[in-house]
VOMIBA-485796 format. One record per residue (C-alpha): residue number from 1; z negated, x negated, y negated. Coordinates in pm, 1 decimal. Layout:
<sites>
nr;zz;xx;yy
NUM;Z;X;Y
...
</sites>
This chain:
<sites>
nr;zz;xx;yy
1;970.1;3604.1;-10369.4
2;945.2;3806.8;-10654.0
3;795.8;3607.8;-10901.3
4;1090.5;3374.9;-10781.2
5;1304.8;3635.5;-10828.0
6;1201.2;3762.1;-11181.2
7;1250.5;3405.4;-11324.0
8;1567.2;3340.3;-11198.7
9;1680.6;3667.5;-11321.6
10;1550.7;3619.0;-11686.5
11;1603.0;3267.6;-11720.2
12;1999.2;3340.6;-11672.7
13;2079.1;3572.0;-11889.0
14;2488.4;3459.0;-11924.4
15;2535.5;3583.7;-11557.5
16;2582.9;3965.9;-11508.8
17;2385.0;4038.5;-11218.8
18;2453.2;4355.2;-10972.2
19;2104.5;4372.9;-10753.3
20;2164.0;4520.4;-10429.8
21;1813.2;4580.8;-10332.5
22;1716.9;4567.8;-9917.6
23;1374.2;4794.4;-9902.2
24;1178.6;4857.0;-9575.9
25;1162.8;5252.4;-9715.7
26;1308.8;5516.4;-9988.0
27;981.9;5418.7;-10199.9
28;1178.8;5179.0;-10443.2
29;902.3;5052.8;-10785.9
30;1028.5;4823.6;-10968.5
31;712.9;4612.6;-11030.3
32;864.4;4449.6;-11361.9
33;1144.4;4565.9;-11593.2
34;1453.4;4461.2;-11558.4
35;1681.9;4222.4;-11815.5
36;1963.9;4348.6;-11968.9
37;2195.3;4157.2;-11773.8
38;2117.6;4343.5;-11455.7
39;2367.2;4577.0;-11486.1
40;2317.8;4798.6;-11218.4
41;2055.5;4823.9;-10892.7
42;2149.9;4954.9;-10553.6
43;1886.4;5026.5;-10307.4
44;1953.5;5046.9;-9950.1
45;1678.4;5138.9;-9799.0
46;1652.2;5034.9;-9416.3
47;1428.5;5284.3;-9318.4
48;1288.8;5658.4;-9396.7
49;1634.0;5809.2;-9536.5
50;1736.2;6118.8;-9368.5
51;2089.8;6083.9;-9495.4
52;2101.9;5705.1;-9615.8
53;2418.1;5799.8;-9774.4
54;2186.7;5928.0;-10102.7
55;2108.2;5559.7;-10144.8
56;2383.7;5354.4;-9998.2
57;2673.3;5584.6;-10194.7
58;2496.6;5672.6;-10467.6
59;2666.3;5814.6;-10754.8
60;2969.9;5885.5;-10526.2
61;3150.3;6256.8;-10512.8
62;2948.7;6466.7;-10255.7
63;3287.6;6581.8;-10130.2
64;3370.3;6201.5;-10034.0
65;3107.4;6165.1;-9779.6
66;3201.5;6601.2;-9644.3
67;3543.3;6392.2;-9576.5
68;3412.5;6081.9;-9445.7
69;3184.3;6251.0;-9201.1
70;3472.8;6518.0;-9126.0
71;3706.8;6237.3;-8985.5
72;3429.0;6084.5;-8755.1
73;3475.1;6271.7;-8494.5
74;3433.0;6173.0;-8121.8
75;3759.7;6038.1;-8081.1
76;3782.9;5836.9;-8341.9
77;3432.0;5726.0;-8217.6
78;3525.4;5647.5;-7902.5
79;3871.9;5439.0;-7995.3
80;3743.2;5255.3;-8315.9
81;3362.7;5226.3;-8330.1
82;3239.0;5166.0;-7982.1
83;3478.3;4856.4;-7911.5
84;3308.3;4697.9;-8238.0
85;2938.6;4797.4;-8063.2
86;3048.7;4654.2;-7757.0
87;3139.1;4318.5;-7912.0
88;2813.5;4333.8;-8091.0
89;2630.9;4360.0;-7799.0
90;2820.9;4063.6;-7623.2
91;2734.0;3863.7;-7954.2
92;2404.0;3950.8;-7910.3
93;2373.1;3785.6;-7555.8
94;2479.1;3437.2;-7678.0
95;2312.8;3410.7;-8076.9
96;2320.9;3066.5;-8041.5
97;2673.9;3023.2;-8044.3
98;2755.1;3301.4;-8346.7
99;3032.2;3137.6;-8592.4
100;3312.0;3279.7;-8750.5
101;3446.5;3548.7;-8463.1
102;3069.3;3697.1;-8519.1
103;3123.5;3668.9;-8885.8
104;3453.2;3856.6;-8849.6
105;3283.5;4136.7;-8657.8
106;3059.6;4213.9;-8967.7
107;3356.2;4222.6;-9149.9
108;3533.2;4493.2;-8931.2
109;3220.4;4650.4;-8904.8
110;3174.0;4730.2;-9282.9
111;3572.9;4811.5;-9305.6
112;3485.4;5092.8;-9041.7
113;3186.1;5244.3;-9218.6
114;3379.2;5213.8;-9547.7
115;3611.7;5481.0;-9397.4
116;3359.7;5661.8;-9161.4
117;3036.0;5814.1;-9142.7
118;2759.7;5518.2;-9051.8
119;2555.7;5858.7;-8917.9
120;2792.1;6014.4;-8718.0
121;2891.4;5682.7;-8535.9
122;2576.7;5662.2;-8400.6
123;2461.1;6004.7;-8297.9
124;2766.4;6005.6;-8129.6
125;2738.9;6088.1;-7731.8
126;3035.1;5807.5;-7694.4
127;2791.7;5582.7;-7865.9
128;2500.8;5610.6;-7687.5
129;2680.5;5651.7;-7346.4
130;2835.3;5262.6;-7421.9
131;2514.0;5134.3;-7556.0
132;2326.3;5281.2;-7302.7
133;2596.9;5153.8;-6996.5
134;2618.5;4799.1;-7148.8
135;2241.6;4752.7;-7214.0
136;2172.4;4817.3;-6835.3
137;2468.7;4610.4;-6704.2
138;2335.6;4277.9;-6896.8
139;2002.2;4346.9;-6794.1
140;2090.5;4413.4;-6403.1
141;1960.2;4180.5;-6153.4
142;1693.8;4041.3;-6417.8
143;1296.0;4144.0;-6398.7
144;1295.1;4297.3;-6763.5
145;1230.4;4630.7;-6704.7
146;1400.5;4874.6;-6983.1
147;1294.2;5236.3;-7076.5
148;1464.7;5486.8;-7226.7
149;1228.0;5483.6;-7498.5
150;1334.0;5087.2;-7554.2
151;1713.5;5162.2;-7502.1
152;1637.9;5427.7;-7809.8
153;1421.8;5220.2;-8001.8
154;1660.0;4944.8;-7958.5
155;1950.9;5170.3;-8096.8
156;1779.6;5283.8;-8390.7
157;1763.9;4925.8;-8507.8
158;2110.1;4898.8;-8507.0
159;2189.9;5190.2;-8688.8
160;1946.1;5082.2;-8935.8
161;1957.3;4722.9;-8974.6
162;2388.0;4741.7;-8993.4
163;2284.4;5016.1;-9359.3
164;2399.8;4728.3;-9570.8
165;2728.6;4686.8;-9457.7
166;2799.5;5038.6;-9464.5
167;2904.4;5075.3;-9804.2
168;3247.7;4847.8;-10004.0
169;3072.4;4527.4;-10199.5
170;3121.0;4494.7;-10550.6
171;3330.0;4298.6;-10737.3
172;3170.1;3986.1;-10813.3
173;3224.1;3591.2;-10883.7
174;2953.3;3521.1;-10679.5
175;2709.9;3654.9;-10413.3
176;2348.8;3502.5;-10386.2
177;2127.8;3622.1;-10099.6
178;1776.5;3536.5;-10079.9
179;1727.8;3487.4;-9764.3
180;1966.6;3456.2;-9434.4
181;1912.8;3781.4;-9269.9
182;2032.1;4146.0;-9309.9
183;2008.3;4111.8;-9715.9
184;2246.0;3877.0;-9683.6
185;2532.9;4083.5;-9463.9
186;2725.7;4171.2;-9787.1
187;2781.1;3883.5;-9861.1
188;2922.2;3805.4;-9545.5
189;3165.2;4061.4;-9622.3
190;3277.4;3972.4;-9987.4
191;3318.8;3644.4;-9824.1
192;3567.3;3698.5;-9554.6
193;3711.3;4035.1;-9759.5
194;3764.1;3859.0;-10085.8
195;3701.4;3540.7;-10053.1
196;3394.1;3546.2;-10290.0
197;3160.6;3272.8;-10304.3
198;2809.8;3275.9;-10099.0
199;2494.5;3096.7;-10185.1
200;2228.6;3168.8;-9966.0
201;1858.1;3056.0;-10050.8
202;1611.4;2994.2;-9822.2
203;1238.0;3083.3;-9912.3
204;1079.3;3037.9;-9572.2
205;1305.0;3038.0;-9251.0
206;1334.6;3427.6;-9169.1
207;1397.0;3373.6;-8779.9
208;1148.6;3185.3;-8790.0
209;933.8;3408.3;-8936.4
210;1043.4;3668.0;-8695.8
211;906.7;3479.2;-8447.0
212;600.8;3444.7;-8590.5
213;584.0;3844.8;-8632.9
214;708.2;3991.0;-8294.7
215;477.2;3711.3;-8126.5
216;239.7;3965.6;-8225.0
217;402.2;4297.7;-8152.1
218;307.9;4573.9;-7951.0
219;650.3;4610.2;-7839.6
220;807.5;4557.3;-7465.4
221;943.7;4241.9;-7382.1
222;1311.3;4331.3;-7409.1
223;1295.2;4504.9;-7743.4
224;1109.3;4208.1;-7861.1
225;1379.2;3999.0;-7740.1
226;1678.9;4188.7;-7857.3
227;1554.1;4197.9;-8181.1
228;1527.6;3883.7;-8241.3
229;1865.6;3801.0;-8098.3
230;1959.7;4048.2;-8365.1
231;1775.1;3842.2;-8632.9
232;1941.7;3519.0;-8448.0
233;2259.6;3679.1;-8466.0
234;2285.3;3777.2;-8860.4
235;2045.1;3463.9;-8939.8
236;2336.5;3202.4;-8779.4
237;2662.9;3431.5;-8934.5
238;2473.3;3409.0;-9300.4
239;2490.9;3053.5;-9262.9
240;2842.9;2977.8;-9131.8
241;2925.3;3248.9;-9448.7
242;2761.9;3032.4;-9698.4
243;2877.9;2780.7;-9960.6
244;2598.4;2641.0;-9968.8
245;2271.6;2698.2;-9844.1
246;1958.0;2621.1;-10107.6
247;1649.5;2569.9;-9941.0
248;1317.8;2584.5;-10171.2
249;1180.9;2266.3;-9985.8
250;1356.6;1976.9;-9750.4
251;1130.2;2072.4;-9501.2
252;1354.3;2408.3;-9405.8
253;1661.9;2178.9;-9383.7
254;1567.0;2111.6;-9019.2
255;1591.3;2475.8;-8923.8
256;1951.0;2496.4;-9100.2
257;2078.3;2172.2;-8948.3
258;1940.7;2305.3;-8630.6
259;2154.8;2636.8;-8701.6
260;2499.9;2458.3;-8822.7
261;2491.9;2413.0;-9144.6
262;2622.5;2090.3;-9234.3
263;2465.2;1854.3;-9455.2
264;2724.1;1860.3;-9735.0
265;2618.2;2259.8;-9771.0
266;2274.9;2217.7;-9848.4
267;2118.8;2115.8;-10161.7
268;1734.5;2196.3;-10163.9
269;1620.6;2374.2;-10519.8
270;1249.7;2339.5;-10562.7
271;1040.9;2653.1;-10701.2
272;965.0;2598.4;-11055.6
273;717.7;2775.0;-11285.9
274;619.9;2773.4;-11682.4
275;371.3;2528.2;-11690.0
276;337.3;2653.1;-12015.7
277;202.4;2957.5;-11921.6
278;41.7;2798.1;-11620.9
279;-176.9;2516.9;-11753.7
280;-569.1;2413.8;-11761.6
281;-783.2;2673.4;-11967.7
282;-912.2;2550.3;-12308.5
283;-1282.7;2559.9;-12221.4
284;-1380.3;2556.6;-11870.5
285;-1570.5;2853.8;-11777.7
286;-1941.9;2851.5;-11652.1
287;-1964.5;2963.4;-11253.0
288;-2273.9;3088.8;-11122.1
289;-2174.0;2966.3;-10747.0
290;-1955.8;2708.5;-10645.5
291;-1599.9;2952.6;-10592.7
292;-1295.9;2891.0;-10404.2
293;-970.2;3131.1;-10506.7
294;-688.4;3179.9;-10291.0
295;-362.8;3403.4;-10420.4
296;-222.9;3550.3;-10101.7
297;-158.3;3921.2;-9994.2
298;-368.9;3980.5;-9650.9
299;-141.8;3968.8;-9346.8
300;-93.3;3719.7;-9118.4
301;144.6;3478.2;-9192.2
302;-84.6;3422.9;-9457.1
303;-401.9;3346.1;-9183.8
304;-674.6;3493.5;-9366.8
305;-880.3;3503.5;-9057.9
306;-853.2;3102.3;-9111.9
307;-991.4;3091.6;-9446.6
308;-1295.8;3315.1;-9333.1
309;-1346.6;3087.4;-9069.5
310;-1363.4;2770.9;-9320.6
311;-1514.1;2978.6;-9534.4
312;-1834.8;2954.0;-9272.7
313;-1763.6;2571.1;-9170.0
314;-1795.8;2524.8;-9574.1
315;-2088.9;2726.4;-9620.3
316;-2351.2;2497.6;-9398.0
317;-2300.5;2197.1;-9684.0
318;-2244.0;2428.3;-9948.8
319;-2499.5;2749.4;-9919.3
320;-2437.1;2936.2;-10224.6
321;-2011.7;2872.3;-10160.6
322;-1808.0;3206.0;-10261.6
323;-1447.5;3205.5;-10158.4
324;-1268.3;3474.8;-10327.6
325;-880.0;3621.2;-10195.2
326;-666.4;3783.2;-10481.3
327;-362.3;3982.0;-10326.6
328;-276.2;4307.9;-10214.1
329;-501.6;4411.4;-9904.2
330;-320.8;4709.4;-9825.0
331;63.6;4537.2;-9667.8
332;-117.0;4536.7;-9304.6
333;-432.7;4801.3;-9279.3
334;-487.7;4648.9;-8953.2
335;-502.8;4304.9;-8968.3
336;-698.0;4357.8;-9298.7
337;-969.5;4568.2;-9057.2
338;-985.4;4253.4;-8856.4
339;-1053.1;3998.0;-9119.4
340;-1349.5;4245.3;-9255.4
341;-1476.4;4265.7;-8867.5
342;-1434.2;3859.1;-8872.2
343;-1593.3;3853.1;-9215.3
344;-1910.2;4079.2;-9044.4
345;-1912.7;3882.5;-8742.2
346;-1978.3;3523.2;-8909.4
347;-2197.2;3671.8;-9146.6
348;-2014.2;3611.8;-9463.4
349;-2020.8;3894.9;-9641.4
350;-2186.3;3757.8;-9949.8
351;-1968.6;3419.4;-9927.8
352;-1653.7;3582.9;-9929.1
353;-1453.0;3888.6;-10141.9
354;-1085.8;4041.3;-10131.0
355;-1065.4;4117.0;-10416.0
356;-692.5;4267.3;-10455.0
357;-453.0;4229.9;-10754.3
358;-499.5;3981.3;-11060.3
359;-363.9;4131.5;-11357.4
360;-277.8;3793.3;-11533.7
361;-159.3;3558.0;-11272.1
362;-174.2;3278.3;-11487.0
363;-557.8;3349.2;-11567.1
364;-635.9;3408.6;-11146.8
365;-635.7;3013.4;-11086.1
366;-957.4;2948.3;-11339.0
367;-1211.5;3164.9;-11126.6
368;-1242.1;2910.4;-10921.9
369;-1326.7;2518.1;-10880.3
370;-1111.5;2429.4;-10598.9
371;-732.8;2659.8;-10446.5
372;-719.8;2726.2;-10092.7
373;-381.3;2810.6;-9879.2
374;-427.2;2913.5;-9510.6
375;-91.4;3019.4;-9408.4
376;89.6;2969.5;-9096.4
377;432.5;2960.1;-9301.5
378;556.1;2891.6;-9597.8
379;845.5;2788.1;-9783.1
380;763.6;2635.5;-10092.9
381;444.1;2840.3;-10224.2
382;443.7;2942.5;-10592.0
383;55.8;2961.9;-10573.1
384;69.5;2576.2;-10480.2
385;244.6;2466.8;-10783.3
386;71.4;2716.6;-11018.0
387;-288.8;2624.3;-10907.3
388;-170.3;2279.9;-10963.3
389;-28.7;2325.6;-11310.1
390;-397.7;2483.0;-11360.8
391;-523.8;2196.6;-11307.4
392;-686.3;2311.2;-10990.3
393;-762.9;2074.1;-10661.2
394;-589.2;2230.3;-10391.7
395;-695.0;2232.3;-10007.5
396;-350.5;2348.0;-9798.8
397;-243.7;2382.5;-9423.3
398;104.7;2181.6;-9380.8
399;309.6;2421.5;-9363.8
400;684.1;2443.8;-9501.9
401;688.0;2261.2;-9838.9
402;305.2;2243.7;-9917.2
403;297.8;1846.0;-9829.7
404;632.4;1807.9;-10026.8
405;430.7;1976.6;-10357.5
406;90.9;1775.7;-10256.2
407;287.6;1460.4;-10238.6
408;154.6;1119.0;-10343.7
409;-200.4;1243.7;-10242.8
410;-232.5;1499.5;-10504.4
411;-451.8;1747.9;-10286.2
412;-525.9;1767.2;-9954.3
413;-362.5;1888.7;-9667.6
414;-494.2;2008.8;-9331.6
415;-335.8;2162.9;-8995.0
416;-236.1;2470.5;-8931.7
417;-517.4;2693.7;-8826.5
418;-761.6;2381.9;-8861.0
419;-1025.9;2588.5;-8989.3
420;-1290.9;2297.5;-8936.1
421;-1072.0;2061.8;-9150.7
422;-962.6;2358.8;-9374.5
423;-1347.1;2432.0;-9444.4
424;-1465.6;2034.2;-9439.5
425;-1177.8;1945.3;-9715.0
426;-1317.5;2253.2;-9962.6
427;-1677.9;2160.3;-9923.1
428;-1584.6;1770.6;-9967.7
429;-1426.3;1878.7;-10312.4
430;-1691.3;2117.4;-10380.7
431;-1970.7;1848.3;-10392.6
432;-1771.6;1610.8;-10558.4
433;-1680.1;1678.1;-10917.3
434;-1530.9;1319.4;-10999.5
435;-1250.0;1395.5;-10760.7
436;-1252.5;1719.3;-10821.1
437;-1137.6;1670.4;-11184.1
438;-896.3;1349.4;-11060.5
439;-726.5;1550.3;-10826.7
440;-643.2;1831.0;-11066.9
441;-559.7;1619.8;-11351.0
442;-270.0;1396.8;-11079.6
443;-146.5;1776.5;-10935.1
444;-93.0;1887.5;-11338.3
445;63.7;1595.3;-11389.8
446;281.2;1629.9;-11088.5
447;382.0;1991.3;-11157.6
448;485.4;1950.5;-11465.7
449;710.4;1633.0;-11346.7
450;869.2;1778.4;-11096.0
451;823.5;2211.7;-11060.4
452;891.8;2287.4;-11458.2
453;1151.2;2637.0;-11464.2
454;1392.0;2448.5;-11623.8
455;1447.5;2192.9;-11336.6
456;1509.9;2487.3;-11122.8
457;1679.4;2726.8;-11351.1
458;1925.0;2403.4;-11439.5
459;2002.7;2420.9;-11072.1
460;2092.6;2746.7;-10961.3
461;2285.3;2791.1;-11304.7
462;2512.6;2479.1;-11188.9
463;2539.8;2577.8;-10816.5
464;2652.7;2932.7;-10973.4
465;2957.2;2847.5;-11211.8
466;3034.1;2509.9;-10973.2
467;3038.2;2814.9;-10668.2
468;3216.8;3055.1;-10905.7
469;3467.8;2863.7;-10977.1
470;3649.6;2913.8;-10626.2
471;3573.5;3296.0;-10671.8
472;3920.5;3491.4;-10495.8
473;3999.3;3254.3;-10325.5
474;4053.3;3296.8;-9936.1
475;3768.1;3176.0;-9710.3
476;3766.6;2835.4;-9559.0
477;3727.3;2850.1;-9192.7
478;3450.9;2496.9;-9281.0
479;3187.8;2716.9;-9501.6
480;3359.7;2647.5;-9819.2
481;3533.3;2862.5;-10073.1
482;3893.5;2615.5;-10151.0
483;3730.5;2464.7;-10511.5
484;4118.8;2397.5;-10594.1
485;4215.3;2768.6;-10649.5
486;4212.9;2957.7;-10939.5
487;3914.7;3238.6;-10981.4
488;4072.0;3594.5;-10964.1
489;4015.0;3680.9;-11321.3
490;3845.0;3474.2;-11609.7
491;3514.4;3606.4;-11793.4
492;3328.7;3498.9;-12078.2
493;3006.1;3603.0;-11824.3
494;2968.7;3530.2;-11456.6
495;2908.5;3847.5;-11226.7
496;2722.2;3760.2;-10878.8
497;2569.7;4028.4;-10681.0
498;2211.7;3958.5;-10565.1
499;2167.4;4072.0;-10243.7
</sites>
């Protein structure tokens, strides 16, 4: 997402942008510098803030949050903030069903920690005492067993998963979130506060990808569960929120369909890339072994354990095969620990290297002869496109868009966590040059076709000042911002927030 990101950023520099940053901790690095038109960056960092206020009020008078946190007392606890809790945790039994009421509820909720300390609110004794009584009352009579330890755990995720709706949303023409989960929550607000235009893009499906991670988790059963209600929840009110709802590939339309958004808010906007920059290299260069490269950080929606596996089916037709994995190998120590035990265990430790960050991206694709993708989800995979702009075969699993970029038998695609197939399909191009080359040639031609920038840079800049153009209005109880009314101000330059 942020290559994605960057591009979109640079290659529209008439729109103002105000980038309201979601982090996982207080480490913020910007990994690239930012244009001009970003006029200002807001981190909210979800976790690791002692007093979040630093980040989430930043720049504000010191003596504003002394009075803020002064008028939160119990009381006011008690009479305002635990009814809104208490309807979030009736929301949170039914997900399914979230629409506008839920929507509305985000809405109150940031008007209350506008005016009141977001801290406060939830150390309060009122707070945990309702949490704490309501919890146990849904859960009576069922066989999930809850701890104290999961009713705390549980709580903490509320206080910080709700940090980016605890501070006013700027003024903007437009709000574009990049995903529909909590990043997107502030836009939720500007929509129902001001009326303000919401485009929501969707990279891969994030409750779906939650899924996928707390399959995995160490974590009880019911905090398992109640966070992903949580997800379900803010996932579903994103989408009733939205204007429209860009996926990267049609394959994620079935997931929004599937969570109510109607087919006249979608409109699918392929990644696109400088096939420019991303194109065959002049002279091909002389390997020593036949080489596979794969561009994908090592965790597990990425299935790296897969790839070692093929990388061993591969290796009994082609002996000397070296499969080499550029991306960072530090995101999940331990799953990174297994792949080097699975690595051990098959014997391939001369066949296959992690071998972390690729300074020139562009430059990453000619190591090898053939791409590989393992992953278990996707939306619509930059690497894909870019190792096919290099002019490089590419062996995928079908997953998310990967068949819609491979389309017209332009590579080849495999099953999910079909190692056998995944490893069969890279040794098949490996001994076979005259493919080889005819498949790389039909996937350069194809992403230059179809996955230029300027295709998709064309598209969000039309979905912006088409969106923008209902900007104040008051929010329409279908999805839509009323096109008919007038925007609250006119500017020679568009202002959306990023979320």
């Amino acid at each position: 997402m942020t290559s994605w990101a960057d591009t979109v950023l640079r290659g529209l520099p008439e729109v103002d942008v105000h980038l309201l940053a979601v982090t996982g901790s207080t480490t913020l690095r910007l990994q690239k510098e930012l244009p001009p038109h970003v006029r200002s960056v807001q981190a909210v960092p979800l976790f690791g803030a002692a007093e979040p206020t630093e980040f989430t009020r930043w720049g504000e008078p010191f003596a504003s949050t002394v009075l803020r946190r002064a008028r939160t007392v119990p009381s006011v606890v008690e009479r305002r903030f635990v009814p809104l809790l208490s309807r979030l945790l009736e929301a949170l039994e039914r997900p399914e069903q979230a629409g506008w009421a839920e929507a509305e509820l985000i809405r109150d909720l940031n008007r209350y920690f506008v005016r009141f300390d977001h801290r406060a609110s939830f150390r309060s004794e009122g707070t945990w005492r309702a949490f704490r009584d309501t919890v146990l009352a849904q859960e009576a009579g069922s066989d999930v067993g809850v701890t104290l330890g999961d009713l705390v755990q549980a709580l903490r995720w509320l206080y910080s998963f709700l940090l980016p709706i605890t501070m006013p949303v700027p003024q903007a023409d437009l709000t574009h979130a990049t995903l529909a989960g909590f990043a997107g929550l502030a836009g939720v607000v500007a929509k129902l506060e001001r009326g303000t235009p919401l485009l929501v893009t969707d990279h891969g499906i994030y409750l779906r990808e939650r899924y996928i991670a707390m399959s995995g988790a160490a974590d009880s059963f019911f905090l398992k569960r109640f966070l992903l209600r949580l997800v379900h929840l803010v996932s579903r009110v994103c989408y009733v929120a939205a204007d429209q709802v860009s996926p990267v590939c049609h394959h994620n339309t079935r997931w929004e369909r599937r969570m109510g958004v109607s087919d006249d808010r979608i409109e699918t906007i392929y990644n696109g890339i400088d096939t420019d920059r991303f194109r065959p290299p002049e002279t091909e260069p002389q390997r020593r072994r036949p080489t596979v490269v794969a561009a994908a950080r090592v965790f597990p929606l990425k299935d790296i354990e897969t790839l070692i596996r093929a990388c061993d089916v591969a290796r009994r037709r082609v002996p000397d095969v070296h499969v080499v994995v550029h991306g960072d190998h530090g995101v999940d120590e331990p799953y990174t620990a297994r792949c080097q035990a699975l690595v051990d265990a098959l014997g391939v430790r001369g066949h296959f290297t992690f071998a972390g960050h690729h300074d020139t991206p562009s430059e990453l694709y000619h190591e090898g002869d053939v791409f590989a993708l393992s992953s278990i989800s996707e939306g619509f995979p930059f690497s894909v496109i870019e190792a096919m702009a290099c002019g490089r075969p590419v062996v995928a699993t079908d997953v998310g868009g990967v068949g819609e970029a491979l389309a017209g038998g332009v590579g080849v695609v495999v099953p999910p966590r079909g190692f056998e197939a995944l490893g069969d399909g890279l040794a098949d191009l490996l001994l076979d040059p005259g493919r080889r080359s005819a498949l790389g040639r039909r996937g350069r031609q194809r992403a230059v076709e179809a996955f230029g920038v300027g295709r998709m840079l064309d598209a969000y800049r039309a979905s912006y000042f088409r969106l923008a153009g209902g900007a104040g209005a008051a929010p329409a109880r279908t999805g839509r911002a009323p096109r008919a009314a007038a925007p609250a101000r006119r500017r020679d330059r568009l202002e959306p927030v990023e979320a």
